[in-house]
N, C-alpha and C positions, 0 to 999 in steps of 0.2 A: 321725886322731883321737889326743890324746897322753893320757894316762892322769895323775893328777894322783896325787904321792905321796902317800900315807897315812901320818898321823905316825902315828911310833912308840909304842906303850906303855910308859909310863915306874911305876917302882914307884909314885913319889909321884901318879899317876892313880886308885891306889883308894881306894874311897872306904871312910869310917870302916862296921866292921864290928860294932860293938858289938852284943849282944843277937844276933848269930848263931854258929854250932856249926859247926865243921868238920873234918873226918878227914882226916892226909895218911898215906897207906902211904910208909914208910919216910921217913919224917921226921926222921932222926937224922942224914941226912949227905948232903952236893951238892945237887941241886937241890930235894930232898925237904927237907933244914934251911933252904934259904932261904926256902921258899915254907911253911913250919911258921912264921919269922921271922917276915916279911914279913905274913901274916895276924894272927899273937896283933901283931903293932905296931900294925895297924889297929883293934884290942879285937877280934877273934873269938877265942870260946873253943876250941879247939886239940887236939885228941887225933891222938895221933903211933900208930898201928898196926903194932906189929912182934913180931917173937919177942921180941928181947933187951931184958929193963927195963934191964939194966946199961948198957947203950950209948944208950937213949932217957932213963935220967935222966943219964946225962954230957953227951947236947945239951942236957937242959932245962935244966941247971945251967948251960953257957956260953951257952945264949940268955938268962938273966937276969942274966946277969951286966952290972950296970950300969940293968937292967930287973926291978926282983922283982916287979913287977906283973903279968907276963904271965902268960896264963888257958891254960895245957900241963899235957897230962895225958900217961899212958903208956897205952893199950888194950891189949892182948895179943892178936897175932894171927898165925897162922902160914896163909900164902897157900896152901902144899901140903898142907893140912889140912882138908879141907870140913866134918869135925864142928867144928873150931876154927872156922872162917868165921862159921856158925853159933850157936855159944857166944858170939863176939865181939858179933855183931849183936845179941844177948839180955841181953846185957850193958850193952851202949851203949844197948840201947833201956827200959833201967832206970834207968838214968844222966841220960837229956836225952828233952826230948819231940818231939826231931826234929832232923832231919840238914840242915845247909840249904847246905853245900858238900862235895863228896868230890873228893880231889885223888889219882887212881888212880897215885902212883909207883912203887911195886915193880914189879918182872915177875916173874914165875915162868915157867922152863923145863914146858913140855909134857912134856917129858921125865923131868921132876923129878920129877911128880907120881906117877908107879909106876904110872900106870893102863894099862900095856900096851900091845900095839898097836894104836893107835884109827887107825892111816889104811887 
């Protein structure tokens, strides 16, 4: 039995996104700015989740460049922070009446967090 290939995903497959809301954690740069791109082109409105607004308004300034249309914002969120986590969520959820995509790209070290020896 031979397995038949399955096309590819190509960006120009999604479909228009207007009238939906979406979070990328670190959004500001690699795969995190493409895929922040790639959604505000489609019309989703766009909030990029990170510590630094300096670095997240230097992306949103060279993703509109050429594009001043696009719907980015900056949230403030620090991952090794759970009162921030927190704050963030209470914040965004003043902002929009709901979340309809989360694009989880940052990681954060276990280690990072100071919570001690959890193993």
């Amino acid at each position: 039995m031979t397995r038949q290939k399955e096309e590819e995903f190509q960006v120009a497959d999604m479909p228009n996104l207007s009238g939906y809301t979406a979070i990328v954690t670190g959004g500001n740069s690699g795969i995190g700015y493409e895929t922040t791109l790639q959604l505000a082109n489609r019309g989703a409105r766009v909030y990029i989740a990170s510590r630094s607004k300096t670095r997240v308004d230097a992306a949103i300034k060279a993703m509109k460049t050429g594009n001043s249309g696009l719907d980015i914002h900056f949230l403030k969120l620090d991952l090794q922070d759970l009162q921030s986590i927190k704050t963030t969520a209470e914040e965004f959820s003043q902002k929009e009446p709901r979340l309809d995509i989360l694009i989880n790209n940052a990681g954060v070290s276990l280690f990072s967090l100071n919570m001690g020896n959890i193993c």
